[in-house]
N, C-alpha and C positions, 0 to 999 in steps of 0.2 A: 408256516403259512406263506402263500406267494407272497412275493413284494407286491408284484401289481396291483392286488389288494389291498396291499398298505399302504401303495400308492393311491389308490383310488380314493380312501376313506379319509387319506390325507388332504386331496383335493376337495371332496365334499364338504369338509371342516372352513378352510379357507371360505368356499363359496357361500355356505351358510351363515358367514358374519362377512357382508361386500364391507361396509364401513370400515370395519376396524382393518379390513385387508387394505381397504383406501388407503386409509390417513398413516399405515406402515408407508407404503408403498412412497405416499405423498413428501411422507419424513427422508427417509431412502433417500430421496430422487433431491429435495433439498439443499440434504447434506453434500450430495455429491455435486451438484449443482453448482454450488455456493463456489469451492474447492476450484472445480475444471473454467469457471468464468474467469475467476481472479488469474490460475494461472495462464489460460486463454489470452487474456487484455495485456497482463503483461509482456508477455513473452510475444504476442503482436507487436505490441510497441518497440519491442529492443530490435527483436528481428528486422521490421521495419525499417531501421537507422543500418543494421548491421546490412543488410540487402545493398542499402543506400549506399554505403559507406562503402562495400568492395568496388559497387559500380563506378562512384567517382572514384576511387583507388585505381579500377583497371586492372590492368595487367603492372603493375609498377612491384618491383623486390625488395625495393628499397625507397626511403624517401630523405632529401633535407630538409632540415625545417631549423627557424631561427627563433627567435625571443620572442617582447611580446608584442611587435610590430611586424615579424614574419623575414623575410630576404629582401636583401635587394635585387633588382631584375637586374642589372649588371653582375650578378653572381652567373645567372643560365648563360649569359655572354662568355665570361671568361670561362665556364666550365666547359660548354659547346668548344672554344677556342683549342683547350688543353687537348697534348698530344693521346691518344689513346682513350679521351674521355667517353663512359659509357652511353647508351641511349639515356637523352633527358627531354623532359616536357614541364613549361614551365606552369602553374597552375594557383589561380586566385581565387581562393573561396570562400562566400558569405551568406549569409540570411536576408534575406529582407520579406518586407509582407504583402500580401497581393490587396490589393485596394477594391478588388470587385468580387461576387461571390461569396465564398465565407470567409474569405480574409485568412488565409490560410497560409503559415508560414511556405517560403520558398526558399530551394538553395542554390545558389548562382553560383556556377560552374564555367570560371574564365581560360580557355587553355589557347595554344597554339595550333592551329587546323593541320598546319604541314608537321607539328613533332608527334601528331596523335594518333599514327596509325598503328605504332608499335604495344599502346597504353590502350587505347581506350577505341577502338575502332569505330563505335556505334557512330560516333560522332562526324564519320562520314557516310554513313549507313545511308539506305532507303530512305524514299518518303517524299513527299511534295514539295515546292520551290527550288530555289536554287542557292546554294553557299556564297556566293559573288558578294552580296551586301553584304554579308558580315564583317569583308575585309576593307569594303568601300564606305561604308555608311554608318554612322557614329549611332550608337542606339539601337541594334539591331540585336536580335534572339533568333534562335532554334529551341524551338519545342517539342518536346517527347508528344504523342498524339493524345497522350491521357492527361497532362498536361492542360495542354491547348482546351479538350472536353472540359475540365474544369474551370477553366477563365473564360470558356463561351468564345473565341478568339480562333482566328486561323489565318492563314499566312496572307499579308498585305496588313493584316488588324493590328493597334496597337492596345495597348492597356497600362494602366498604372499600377507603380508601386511604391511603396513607403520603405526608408531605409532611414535613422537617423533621425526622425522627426526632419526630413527631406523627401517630397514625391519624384519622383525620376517616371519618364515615359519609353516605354521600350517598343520595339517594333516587331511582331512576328516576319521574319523573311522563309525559315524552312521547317516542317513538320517531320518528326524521324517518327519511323514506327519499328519497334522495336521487335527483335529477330525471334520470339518465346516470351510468356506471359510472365514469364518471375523475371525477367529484365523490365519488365514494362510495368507491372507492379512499383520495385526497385528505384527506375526512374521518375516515379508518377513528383511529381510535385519538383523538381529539377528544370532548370532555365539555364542553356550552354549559350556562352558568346565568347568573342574573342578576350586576351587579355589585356586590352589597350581599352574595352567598356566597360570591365568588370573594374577595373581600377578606376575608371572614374565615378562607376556607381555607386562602387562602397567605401569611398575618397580613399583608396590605398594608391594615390599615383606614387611610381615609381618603387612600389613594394609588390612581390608575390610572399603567398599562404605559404608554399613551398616547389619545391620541385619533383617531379619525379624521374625516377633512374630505374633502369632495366639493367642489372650486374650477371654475368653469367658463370661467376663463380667469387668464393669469398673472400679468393686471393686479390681481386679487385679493392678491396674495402678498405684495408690498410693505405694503400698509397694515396687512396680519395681523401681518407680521414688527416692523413700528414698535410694536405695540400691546403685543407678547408681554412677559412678565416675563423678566427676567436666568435664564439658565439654559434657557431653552425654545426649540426651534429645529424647523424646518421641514424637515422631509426628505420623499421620495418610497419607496415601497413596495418598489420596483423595486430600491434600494440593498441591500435586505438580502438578496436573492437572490445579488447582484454581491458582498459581502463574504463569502459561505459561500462561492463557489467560490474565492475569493483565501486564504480560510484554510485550506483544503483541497487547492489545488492541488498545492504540493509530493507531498504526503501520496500523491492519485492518480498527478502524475509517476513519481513513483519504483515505485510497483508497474506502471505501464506497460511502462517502460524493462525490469524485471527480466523481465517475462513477454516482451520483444522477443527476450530471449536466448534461452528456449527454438526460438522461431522460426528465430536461427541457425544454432542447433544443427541445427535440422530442413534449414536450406537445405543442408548440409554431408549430412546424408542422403538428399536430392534428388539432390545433384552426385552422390554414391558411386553412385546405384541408375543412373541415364543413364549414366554412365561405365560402368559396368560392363557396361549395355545396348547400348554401341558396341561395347567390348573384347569382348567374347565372340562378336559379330557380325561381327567386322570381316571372319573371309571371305565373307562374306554380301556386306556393304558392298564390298567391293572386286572380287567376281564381278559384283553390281550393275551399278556404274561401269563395267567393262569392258564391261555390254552396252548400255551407253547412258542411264542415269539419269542427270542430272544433278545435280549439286552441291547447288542450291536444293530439289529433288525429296527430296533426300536430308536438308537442313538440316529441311525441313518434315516430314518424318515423325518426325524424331528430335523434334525442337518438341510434335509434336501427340501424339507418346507421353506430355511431360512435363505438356503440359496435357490429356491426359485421367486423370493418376495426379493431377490438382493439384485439377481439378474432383469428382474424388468424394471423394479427402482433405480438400480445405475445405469441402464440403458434408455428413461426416463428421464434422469438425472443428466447426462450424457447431453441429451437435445437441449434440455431448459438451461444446461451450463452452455451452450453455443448462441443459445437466443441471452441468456442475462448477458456473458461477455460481450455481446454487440453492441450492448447500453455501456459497460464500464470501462471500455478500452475510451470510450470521450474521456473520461472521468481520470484514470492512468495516466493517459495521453496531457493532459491539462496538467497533471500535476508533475511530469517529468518535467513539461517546458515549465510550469512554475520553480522548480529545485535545481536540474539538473543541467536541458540542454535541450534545442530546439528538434524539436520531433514532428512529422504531420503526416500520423496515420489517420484515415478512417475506417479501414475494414479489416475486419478480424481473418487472425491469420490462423489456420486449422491445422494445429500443430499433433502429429498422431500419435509423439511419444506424452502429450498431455493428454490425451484421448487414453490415452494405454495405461496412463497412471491413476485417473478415474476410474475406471473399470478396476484396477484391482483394489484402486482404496475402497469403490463401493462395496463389491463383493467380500474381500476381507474385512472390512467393518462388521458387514451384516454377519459372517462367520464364524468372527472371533465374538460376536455378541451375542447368539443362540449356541456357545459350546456350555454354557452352565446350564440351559433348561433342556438341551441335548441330554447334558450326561445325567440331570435329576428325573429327565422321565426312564433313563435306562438302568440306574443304579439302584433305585428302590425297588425292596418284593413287593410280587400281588399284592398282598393282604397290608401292605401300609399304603400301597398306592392307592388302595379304593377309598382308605380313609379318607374323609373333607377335610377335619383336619391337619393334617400333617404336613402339607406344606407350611401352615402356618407356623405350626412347634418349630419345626426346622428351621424357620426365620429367625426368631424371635432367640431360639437358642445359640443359633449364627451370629447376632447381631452381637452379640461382646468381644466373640474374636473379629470381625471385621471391621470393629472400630479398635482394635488391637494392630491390626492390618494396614488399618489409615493412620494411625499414629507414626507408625513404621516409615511410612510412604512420606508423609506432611516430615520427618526428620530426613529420610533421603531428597528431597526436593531444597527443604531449607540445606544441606547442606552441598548442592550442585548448585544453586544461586551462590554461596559463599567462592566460590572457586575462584583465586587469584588470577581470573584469565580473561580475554575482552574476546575470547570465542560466544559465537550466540548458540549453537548447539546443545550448548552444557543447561545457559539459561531459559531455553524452552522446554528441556526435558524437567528440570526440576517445577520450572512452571504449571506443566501438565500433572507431575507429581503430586502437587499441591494440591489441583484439582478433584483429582483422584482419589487421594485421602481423603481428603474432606466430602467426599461422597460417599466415602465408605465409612464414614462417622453418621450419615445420614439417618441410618435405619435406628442403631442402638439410641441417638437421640431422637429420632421421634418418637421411640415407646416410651420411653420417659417422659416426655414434653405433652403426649397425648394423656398416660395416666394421670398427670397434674392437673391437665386440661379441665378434666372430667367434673372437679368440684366445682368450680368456675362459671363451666359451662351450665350447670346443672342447677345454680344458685340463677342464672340469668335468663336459662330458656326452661327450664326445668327438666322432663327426663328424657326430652328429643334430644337437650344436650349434653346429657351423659349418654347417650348411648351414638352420638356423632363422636362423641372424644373415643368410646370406648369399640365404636366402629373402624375407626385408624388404626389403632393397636392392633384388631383383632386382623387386619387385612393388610398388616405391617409388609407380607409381601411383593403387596402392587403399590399401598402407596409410597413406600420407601423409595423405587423405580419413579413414580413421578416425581414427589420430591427432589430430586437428586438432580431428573432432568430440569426442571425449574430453575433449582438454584444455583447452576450452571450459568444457565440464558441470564439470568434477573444479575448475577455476577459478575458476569462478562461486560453487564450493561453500566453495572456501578462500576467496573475495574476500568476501565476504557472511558466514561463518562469522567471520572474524576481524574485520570492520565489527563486525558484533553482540554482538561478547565484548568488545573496544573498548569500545564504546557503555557496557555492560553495567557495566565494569569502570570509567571514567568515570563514571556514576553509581552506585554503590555508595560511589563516594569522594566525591562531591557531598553524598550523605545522607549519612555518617559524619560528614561536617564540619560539613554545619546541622542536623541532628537530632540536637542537645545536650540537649535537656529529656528528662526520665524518663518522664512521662505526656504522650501525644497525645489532645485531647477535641474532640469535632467532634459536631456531628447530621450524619445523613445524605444522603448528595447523589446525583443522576440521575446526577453528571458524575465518573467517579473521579481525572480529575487534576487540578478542584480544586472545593474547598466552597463554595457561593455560599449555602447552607442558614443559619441562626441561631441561637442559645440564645433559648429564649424569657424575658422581661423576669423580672430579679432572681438569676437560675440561674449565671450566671456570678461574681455577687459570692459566693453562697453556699460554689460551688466549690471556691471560691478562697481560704477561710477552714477548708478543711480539715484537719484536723491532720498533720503531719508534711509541709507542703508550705514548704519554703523561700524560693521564693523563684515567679513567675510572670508569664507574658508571653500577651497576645492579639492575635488578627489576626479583620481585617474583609476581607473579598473579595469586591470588586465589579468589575461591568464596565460601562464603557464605548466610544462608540466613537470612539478618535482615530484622525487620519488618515481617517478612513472606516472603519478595521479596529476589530472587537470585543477591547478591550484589559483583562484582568485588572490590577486596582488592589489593592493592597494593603497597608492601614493596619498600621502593625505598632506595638504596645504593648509594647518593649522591655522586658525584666526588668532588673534591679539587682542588678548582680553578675556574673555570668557572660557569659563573652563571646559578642560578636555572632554568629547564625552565619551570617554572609556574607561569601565571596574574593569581593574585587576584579577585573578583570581588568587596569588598570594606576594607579597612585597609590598612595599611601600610605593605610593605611586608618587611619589615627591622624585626618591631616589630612581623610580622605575625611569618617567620623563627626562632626566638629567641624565642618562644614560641614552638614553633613544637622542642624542642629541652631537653622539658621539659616531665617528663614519663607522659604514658597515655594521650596522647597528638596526635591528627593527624589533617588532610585536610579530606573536602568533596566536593565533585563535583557540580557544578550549578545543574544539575537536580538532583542528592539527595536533596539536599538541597530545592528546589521548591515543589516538590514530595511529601517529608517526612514534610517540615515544619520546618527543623533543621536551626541555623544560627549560626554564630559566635558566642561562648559560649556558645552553650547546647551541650549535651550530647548524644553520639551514646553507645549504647548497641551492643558488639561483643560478640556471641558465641564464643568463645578462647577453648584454647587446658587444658586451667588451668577454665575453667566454663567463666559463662557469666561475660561479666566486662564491666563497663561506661567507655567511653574515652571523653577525651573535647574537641571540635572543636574548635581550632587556627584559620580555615579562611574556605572560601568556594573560590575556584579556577573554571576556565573557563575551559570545557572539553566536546569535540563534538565528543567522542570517545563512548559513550553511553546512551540512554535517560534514561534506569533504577537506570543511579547514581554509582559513584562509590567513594569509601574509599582510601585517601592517609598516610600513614605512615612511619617513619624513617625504616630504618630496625633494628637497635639496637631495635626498641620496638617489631617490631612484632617477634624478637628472643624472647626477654622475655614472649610472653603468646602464642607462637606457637611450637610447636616439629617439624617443618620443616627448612631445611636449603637450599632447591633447590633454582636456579634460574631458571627466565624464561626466560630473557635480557639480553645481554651485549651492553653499549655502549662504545664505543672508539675515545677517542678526538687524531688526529694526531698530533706528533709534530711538531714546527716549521720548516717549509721548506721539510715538507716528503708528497709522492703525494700520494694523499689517494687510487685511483686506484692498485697502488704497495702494500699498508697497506690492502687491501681488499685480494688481492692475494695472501701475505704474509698469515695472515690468513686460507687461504683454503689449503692452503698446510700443514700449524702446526697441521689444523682440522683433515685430514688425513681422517682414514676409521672409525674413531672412531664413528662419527654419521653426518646425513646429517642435514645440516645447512641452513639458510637464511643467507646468508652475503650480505648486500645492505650500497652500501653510501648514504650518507644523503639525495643526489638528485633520485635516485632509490627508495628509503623507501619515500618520497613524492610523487612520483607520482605514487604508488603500493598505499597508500591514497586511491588518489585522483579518482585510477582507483575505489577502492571498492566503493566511494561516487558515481561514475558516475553511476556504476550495481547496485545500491540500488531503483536510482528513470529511469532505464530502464523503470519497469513501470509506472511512473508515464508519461512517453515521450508517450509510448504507448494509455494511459487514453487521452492526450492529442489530441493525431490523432484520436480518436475514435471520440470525441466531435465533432472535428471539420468536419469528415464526416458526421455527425448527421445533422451538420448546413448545411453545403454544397446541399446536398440531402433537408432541410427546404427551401434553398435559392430557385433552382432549381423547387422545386414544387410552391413555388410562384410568381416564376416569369415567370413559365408556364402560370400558372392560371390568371394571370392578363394579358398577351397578347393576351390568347384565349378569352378572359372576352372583351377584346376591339378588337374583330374580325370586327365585324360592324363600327367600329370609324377608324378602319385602310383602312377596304375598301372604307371607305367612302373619304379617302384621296387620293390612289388609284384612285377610279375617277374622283377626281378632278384633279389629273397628278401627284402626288406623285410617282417619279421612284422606282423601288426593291431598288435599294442602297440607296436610301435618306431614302428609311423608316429601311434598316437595319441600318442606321445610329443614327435615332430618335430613335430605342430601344438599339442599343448598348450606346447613349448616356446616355441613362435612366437609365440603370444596372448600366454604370458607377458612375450616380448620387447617388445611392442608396450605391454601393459601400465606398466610398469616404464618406459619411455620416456615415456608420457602422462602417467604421475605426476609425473615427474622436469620434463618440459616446464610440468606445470600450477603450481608450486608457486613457482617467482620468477613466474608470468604471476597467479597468483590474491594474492600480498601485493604485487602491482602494482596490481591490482584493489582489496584492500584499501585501499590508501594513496592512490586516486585515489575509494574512496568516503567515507571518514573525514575527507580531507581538504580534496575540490572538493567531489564532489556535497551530501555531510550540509551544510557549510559554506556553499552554494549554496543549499539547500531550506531547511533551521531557522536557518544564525543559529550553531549550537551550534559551541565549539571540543572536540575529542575529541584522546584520546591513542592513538596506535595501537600494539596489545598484540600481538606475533605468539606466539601459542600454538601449542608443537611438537602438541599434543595434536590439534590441527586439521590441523595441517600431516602425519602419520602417519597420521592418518582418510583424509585426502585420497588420498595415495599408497596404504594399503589397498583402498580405495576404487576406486580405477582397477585394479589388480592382480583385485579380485575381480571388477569388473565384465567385465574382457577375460576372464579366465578362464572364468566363466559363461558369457557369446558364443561363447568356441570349445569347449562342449561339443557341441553340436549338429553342427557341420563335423566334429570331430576322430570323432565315431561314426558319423559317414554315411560319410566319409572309409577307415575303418577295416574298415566289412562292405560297400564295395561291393566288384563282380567284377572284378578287373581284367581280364579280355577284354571284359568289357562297354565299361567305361572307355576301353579303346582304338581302340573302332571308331570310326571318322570317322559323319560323319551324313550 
């Protein structure tokens, strides 16, 4: 027979049911959707900084860079001086926030106008005003023009900015427009000034960020390297790209993998819409065959139906993942500057090897999910394809090895989670394993679960309800397919709902335990999970001498990079008297503290320690201000304040191999009988105009916490609704499909006196049945899920050890959840079902 033909007849089919062609398509486009956004926002955002980062980088090969107060500007003196020494530009750079607009992190870009033509040219590029102030006039900027558009500003204008919990005012003098639109992108959010105003705006006088150097071969590098001072080292531009994806990676991992789920979900609505595309065909398919089609004739149409729903769902899919990523890249963006490091993208960057990888995940999904109802419309003879029943036999006698199969699967998964390895590769495939199995457990226990069903039912509704229990069995086909896809969504929901209460609930008891002091005093920072900001000189002694303040303790926070990784250091200026607030995670903290008490001696953080491999008594290598130096680890401490790991030290030590004496904390214990609200107030008054401060009590600084934990996993609540519409939309088209599927079986009840309401009654009873099974199935599969994210994966990606909290409240959402969801699906079947004609119903076609 032609194909055209086959084509044709294949087309007519799709057209004849638009709905259930819809809500494929719908799922389709979703799934894919969901996938291309996430990786969209992210990979915006890193691109974003990485754009940013060559542009301030420049043309430079090489850079110096010192500890964790940066060079002295007498290093570019004496280096400029040296016989032979390469091209250098000396360069100072910070963050601060713009005061007007949307308050939009900026990055201040300090350099020398006369060393910058070799590095960074733009900087004398086109554009309006003139450079003359910059060298004359204290306070003066150059602005990229995209820039400028966003602070509403142009050259003569000035505007505010906040740096430190200090406003500074700067002055537009020249407007650069930039030579191509990915430079100008690049530079959007960038403020260039001399290096004599960048120091005094980010109070680094007498300090640069680092230098850069133009080397024109590597024989250069050595005699640099012998010359340099203790503490100053030779790195490449190219590293600090390579360290933002390494502190990041987890971070993107894990939102991948979660947005992978919506996609299975969707493949499980592939398989139901093809399946059901055969089943309802099959005397089609089997008059077919009788007159001569062949099997591959037949395998190919059923194929080319699933990649033509698959082609305009991922290309569907395709747009709505370009319009969601617009919304999530805020969402990304917020949550890097909350973890990581200051970023300010707004607009999505249309990356086409993400576009490239949607399209084949869409298409391959939909492919690999119509290969089984492919090869069962082409494998059976005529004469069993016409049969009504036999797809069902074929289920139902499938269903012991396939839960044989998931057995198999759920043992491979559990043993790829066991793997002694802190790879995440391993622990998402077993992940998915798990899932997988136990979907393939789905069908052989709902025949079971539905024949029990039956007396139950039947003792309560009487024989609507035995023949809703005995309905599932009989159509164990379709509803096994939605089941499956259910209790996927309603899983992912308890497995990820009760990680994040978890999490939640582990840190709330992390703070309780080290936020012992009354008053928390800090300036303010770009980064809210930690202060790198200062008191400016003398502010902290005065503080500190406030009245009713007992007793008080500071911290310094700085980073640098060991390992290659950007590492939080932190000097801590213990109080006298009350206790430390830091658990251990194994040793005695009596003998731990009596050690840290010894030079060269500090703490490391659970995820340092996990990360790097270090434990009690080995050895951490600091970059210092006096060169590199080994310190010995006293203990490794509990701390969910970062997954990249962080350094703890007395502060007597880190005066000894640091030249800085700032702080960035004050805490203040109240004394007895003084109301800490009064001791907060007291405080902002002493503070005066000197600089603006965070002053929070103990219960304010807990839940300013709690809030950034809660804006961290926004998206993840997001990812989680997305899934569950995924499933909802699988539910819906199968429980379409299966009441249109028994159109003749209803009419035929219908004639025999079956009223409209008794028969919306047998399919609402049915959905329910279906419901109430998915819940039931999702609820050990999602604290499996739970207990394998708490456990491997968080453990794998951060570092962090978590206690896992199972919350009935989650676990009752869930099971409502699934109950409401199947119930809402089978409104639509149960009222089409109810006012069709049953002589219509019964005619053959």
């Amino acid at each position: 027979m032609s194909h055209r033909l086959l084509t044709l007849a294949s087309a007519r089919h799709l057209g004849k049911h638009p709905w259930l062609t819809a809500l494929s398509l719908l799922g389709i486009a979703l799934g894919v959707a969901v996938v291309v956004s996430i990786d969209l926002a992210s990979s915006s955002a890193l691109r974003a900084f990485e754009q940013s980062t060559e542009t301030v980088s420049g043309r430079a090969t090489h850079q110096l860079v010192g500890g964790a107060t940066g060079l002295p500007d007498s290093l570019y003196r004496e280096l400029r001086m040296r016989p032979g020494a390469p091209l250098a530009a000396p360069v100072v750079e910070g963050s601060v926030r713009a005061l007007r607009g949307d308050r939009r992190p900026l990055t201040v870009l300090g350099v020398d106008p006369f060393a910058e033509a070799p590095f960074r040219p733009y900087v004398r590029g086109g554009g309006s005003g003139t450079m003359d102030a910059l060298l004359t006039e204290p306070g003066t900027v150059i602005l990229p023009a995209a820039t400028a558009r966003l602070l509403g500003v142009g050259v003569g204008d000035s505007f505010e900015v906040g740096v430190g919990g200090l406003t500074r005012s700067l002055k537009v003098v020249l407007l650069l427009t930039p030579p191509d639109e990915r430079t100008a992108r690049a530079m959007e959010g960038l403020v260039l000034t001399d290096v004599s105003t960048a120091q005094e705006l980010l109070g680094r006088t007498g300090r640069l960020s680092r230098i850069d150097l133009r080397l024109d071969s590597e024989a250069e590098l050595a005699p640099l390297q012998a010359w340099l001072p203790p503490g100053v080292e030779v790195v490449r531009p190219s590293a600090r790209g390579s360290t933002v994806d390494q502190m990041t990676r987890a971070f993107r991992t894990n939102l991948t993998a979660l947005s992978l789920l919506a996609l299975v979900v969707g493949m499980f609505l592939i398989y139901n819409t093809m399946t059901f595309s055969v089943v309802q065909r099959r005397g089609l398919l089997g008059r077919l065959r009788a007159l001569g089609v062949t099997r591959g004739e037949l395998f190919t149409v059923v194929l080319g139906e699933a990649a033509l729903l698959g082609a305009v769902g991922t290309a569907a899919g395709l747009l709505l993942g370009i319009m969601l990523g617009r919304g999530l890249v805020g969402l990304v963006t917020q949550t890097i500057n909350d973890l990581y490091f200051v970023v300010s993208v707004r607009r999505l960057s249309l990356e086409p090897w993400t576009l490239v990888k949607g399209l084949g995940l869409g298409l391959g999904a939909t492919v690999v999910a119509a290969l089984m109802p492919a090869w069962e419309a082409a494998r059976s003879t005529p004469v069993t394809t016409m049969r009504r029943s036999t797809v069902e036999d074929v289920a139902r006698s499938r269903a012991p090895r396939l839960a044989l199969l998931g057995l198999g699967l759920l043992g491979l998964g559990g043993g790829l989670l066991a793997l002694p390895t802190h790879a995440l590769p391993p622990a998402y495939a077993g992940l998915f394993a798990v899932l997988l199995g136990t979907a393939l457990l789905v069908p052989w226990t709902t025949e079971r679960l539905a024949l029990a069903s039956a007396g139950p039912l039947g003792a309560g509704f009487g024989m609507l309800g035995r023949m809703a229990a005995r309905g599932v069995r009989a159509s164990l086909s379709r509803t096994a397919v939605a089941l499956a896809a259910l209790m996927i969504a309603v899983a992912t929901t308890v497995g990820v709902g009760l990680m994040v209460a978890s999490f939640r609930g582990t840190v709330v008891s992390w703070l309780e335990s080290s936020l012992q002091a009354d008053v928390f005093i800090s300036p303010p920072s770009l980064i809210a999970r930690r202060g790198y900001s200062a008191f400016v000189p003398g502010l902290v002694e005065h503080l500190r001498a406030t009245p009713g303040v007992a007793a008080s303790s500071t911290i310094r926070v700085v980073q640098l990079t060991v390992d290659g990784l950007p590492t939080d250091v932190l000097a801590v200026e213990f109080a006298q008297g009350p206790e430390r607030p830091y658990r251990f995670k194994d040793g005695d903290p009596t003998a731990i503290w009596r050690e840290l008490e010894a030079p060269g001696t500090l703490l490391v953080s659970e995820p340092f320690s996990y990360h790097r491999n270090v434990h009690r008594g080995d050895t951490v290598r600091l970059p210092t201000d006096k060169g590199p130096r080994d310190f010995r680890v006293a203990g490794v401490y509990f701390d969910y304040g970062s997954d990249t790991g962080t350094v703890l030290m007395p502060r007597a030590t880190y005066n000894e191999y640091f030249d800085d004496r700032e702080v960035s904390g004050l805490a203040l214990y109240a004394a007895p009988g003084q109301d800490v609200d009064a001791l907060v107030a007291r405080v902002l008054e002493r503070t005066g105009d000197r600089q603006t401060l965070n002053v929070r009590p103990n219960r304010a600084l807990r839940e300013g916490s709690l809030e950034v934990f809660d804006r961290t996993f926004t998206i993840t609540h997001v990812l989680r609704l997305l899934a569950i519409g995924v499933a909802f939309i699988g539910v819906l088209s199968a429980l379409m499909a299966l009441q249109l599927e028994r159109a003749r079986e209803f009419a035929v009840l219908r004639a025999m006196g079956l009223t409209p309401g008794q028969l919306w009654g047998l399919v609402s009873l049915q959905t329910g049945l279906l419901g109430l099974l998915a819940g039931l199935f999702a609820l050990p599969l999602g604290v499996g899920l739970a207990a394998i994210l708490v456990y491997v994966i968080n453990q794998r990606s951060f570092g962090w050890t978590l206690q896992l909290a199972v919350t009935p409240s989650i676990l009752g959402q869930a099971l409502l959840l699934a109950l409401v969801a199947a119930a809402l699906a089978g409104l639509y079947p149960a009222w089409r079902m109810a006012r069709a004609n049953p002589a219509l119903a019964l005619r053959e076609e």
